[in-house]
N, C-alpha and C positions, 0 to 999 in steps of 0.2 A: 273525848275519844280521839285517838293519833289516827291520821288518814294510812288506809293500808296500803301498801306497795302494789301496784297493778290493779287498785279496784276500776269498778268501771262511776263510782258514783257512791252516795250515800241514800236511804231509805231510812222516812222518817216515819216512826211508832211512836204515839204519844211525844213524849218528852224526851225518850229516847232516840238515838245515831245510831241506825246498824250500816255495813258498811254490805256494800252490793257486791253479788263472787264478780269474779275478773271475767273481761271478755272473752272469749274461744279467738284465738289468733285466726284460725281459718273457718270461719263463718262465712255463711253464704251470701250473694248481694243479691237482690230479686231483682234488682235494676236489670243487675250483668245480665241475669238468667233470661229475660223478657227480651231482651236486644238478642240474645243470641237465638232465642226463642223464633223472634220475627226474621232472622238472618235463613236460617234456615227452610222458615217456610215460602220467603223468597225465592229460594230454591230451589225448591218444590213444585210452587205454582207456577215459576217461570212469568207472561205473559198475563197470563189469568191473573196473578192477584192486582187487588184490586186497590189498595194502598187507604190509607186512613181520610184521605180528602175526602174520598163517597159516603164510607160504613165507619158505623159508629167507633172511632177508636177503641173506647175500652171494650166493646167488642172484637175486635179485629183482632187484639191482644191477646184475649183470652181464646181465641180457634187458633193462633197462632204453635204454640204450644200442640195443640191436638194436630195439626196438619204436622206440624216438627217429628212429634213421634210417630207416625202412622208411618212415611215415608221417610225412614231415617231407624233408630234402634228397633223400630217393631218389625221392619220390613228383615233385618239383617237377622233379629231373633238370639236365641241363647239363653240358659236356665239362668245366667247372671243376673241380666236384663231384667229376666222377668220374674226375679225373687227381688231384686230392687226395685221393682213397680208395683207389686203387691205390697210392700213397705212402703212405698210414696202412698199407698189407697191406705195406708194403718196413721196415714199423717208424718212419715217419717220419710220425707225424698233425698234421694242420696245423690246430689250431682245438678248440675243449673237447670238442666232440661225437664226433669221430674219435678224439681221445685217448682220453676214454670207453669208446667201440666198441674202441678196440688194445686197450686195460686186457682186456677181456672177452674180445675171442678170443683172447688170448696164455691166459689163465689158462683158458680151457674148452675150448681146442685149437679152436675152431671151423676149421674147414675153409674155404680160401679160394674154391671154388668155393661155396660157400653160403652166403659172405657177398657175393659178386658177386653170387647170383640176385636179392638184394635189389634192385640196381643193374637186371638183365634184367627184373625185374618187378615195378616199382613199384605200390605201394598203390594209387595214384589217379591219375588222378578216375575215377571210379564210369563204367561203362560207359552209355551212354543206350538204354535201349527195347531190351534184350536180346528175341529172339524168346522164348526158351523158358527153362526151369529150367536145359537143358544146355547149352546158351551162357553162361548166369550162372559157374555151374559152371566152367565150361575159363576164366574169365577170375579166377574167385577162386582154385582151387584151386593154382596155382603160387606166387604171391604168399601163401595162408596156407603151405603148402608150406614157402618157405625160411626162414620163422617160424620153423617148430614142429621144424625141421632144426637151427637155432642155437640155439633152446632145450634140446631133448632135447641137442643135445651140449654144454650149459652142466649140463643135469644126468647128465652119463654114464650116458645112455638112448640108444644111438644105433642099436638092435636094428631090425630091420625091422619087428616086431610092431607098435614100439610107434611108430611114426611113422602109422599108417593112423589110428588112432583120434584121436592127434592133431590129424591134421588135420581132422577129423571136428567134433571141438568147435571148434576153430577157426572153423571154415567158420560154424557155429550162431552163435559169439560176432562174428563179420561181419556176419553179417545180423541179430543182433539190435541192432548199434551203426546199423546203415544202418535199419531200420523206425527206433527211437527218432531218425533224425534228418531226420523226414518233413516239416518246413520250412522246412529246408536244400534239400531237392529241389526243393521245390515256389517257391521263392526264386529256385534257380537254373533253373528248368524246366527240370529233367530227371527222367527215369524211369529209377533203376538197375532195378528189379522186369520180373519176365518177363513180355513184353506176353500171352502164352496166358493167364495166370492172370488177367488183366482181362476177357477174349475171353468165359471161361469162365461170368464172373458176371455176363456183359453191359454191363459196362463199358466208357468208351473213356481214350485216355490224356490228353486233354481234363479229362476231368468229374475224371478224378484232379489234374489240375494246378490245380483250381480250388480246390483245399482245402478241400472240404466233405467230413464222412462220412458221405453218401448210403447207404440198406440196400446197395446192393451195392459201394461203394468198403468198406464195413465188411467185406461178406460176404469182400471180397481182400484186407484185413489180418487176418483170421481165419485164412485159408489160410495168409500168410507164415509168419505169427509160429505157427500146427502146425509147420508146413516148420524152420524154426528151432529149435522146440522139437525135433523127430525128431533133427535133428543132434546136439544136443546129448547127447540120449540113448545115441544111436552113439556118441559119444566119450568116454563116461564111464569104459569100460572102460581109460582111460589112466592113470588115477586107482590102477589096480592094480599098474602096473609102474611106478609111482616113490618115491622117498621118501616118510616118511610128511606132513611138513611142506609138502612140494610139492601132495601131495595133496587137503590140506586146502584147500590156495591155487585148487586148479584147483575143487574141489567147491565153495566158497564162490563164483567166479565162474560156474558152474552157476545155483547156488542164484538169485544176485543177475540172472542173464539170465532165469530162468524168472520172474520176480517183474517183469521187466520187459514179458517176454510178454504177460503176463497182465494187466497194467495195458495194453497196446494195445488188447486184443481187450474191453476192460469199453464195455459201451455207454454209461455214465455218464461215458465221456470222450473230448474233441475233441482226438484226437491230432496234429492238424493244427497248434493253438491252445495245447496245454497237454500239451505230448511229454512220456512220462513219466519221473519222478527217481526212485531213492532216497533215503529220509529217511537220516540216521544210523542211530538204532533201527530201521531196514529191515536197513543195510548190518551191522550188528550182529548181527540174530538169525539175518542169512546163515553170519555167522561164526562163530558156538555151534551153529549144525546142521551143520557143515560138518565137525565133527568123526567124526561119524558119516557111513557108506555112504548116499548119495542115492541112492534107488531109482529106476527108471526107470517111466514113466509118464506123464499127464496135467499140464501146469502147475501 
């Protein structure tokens, strides 16, 4: 049998050659997808992630993708999207990112009600001049929620213990990515922060939009960024019911949020002007203390 023009190969039955159909010219690469996958949640995490040297690579892989879409097509929304998302959950993903995302929940069983919450409640945009801490709250808490649901089942943790603390740190690692990104808001005039907490130090949301750190616009990133730190601290207990390389992963992003904290609240700096980074040698010695149990406490 004559080789056919463009096949991709020969398939052999019995004694028989058949000749295999030709390859699709623009086929997908999972490679690309996963790299662009992780590029993005780069992005995302900013500071916080926590990079493959802690958590187990091919985990990190696979939440990669889920952080990608949460904060990226689910946030921006549109029937497109989300008739091409319900076809990535039928096995058919249309575009590197959705491939990505199928790669991940096929292999972590992720549950397709929990990969839709994503879709029900998008990341963003930050809500404007919430009244209180519990309006913040009912508006983060679902959206870290269907996170920390597709994570734990990418780490077969899907116990009900251990999703409360989850979310717990989650909620801390939100708000500590929204304080660090205080002029973006002031950019976009808006106030995600709870107008009570301004009320409280006699502040209005005015003199915060002006991007000064006036004593009492300080005295209300003092409060967030405790508020942030507490969370944190609640949720550290999640660090006990996982792997031990998971562990490490979540304690190091711990560590590098409280270090962030902490550089808010320094009165030698104009968070407004000069938001704070990690150095390397910061994101570093997150990562050799992270070995060891983070004790809960003070910044």
């Amino acid at each position: 049998m004559e080789e056919v023009p463009g096949g991709a190969g020969r398939a052999y039955v019995g004694k028989a050659t058949l000749p295999l159909p030709p390859l699709e010219e623009n086929f997908m690469d999972f490679g690309h997808s996963s790299r662009f996958a992780t590029r993005l949640a780069r992005e995302a995490a900013g500071d916080l992630y926590p990079g493959p040297v802690l958590m187990p690579r091919g985990l990190l892989r696979a939440l990669d993708p889920v952080l990608a879409v949460a904060f990226g097509p689910a946030k921006e929304g549109g029937s497109e999207f989300t008739a091409s998302f319900e076809a990535m959950l039928r096995g058919r993903p249309d575009g590197p990112l959705l491939l990505a995302l199928w790669s991940s929940a096929a292999a972590g069983e992720i549950p397709h009600a929990d990969l839709r919450a994503l879709l029900e409640h998008p990341a963003g945009p930050l809500p404007d001049r919430p009244a209180s801490r519990g309006e913040l709250l009912s508006w983060m808490h679902p959206r870290v929620s269907a996170i920390a649901r597709c994570g734990l089942a990418l780490a077969q943790r899907t116990e009900d213990e251990a999703l409360a603390p989850a979310e717990r740190l989650g909620l801390g690692f939100v708000l500590t990515r929204m304080l660090t990104d205080l002029p973006r808001h002031v950019a976009a005039k808006k106030f995600p922060f709870p107008v009570e907490e301004l009320d409280k130090v006699g502040a209005t949301v005015e003199e915060f939009l002006d991007g000064i750190p006036t004593p009492p616009i300080r005295e209300f990133l003092n409060g967030q960024a405790a508020w942030a730190s507490d969370l944190i601290t609640q949720g550290l207990p999640i660090t006990d019911k996982v792997g031990a390389r998971l562990s490490r992963g979540l304690r190091a992003a711990a560590l590098r949020s409280r270090k962030l904290l902490t550089k808010i609240s320094s009165p030698r700096r104009d968070p407004f002007r000069d938001p704070p980074r990690l150095s390397p040698r910061e994101r570093w010695e997150c990562a050799v203390r992270a070995w060891w149990p983070v004790a809960p406490g003070p910044r």
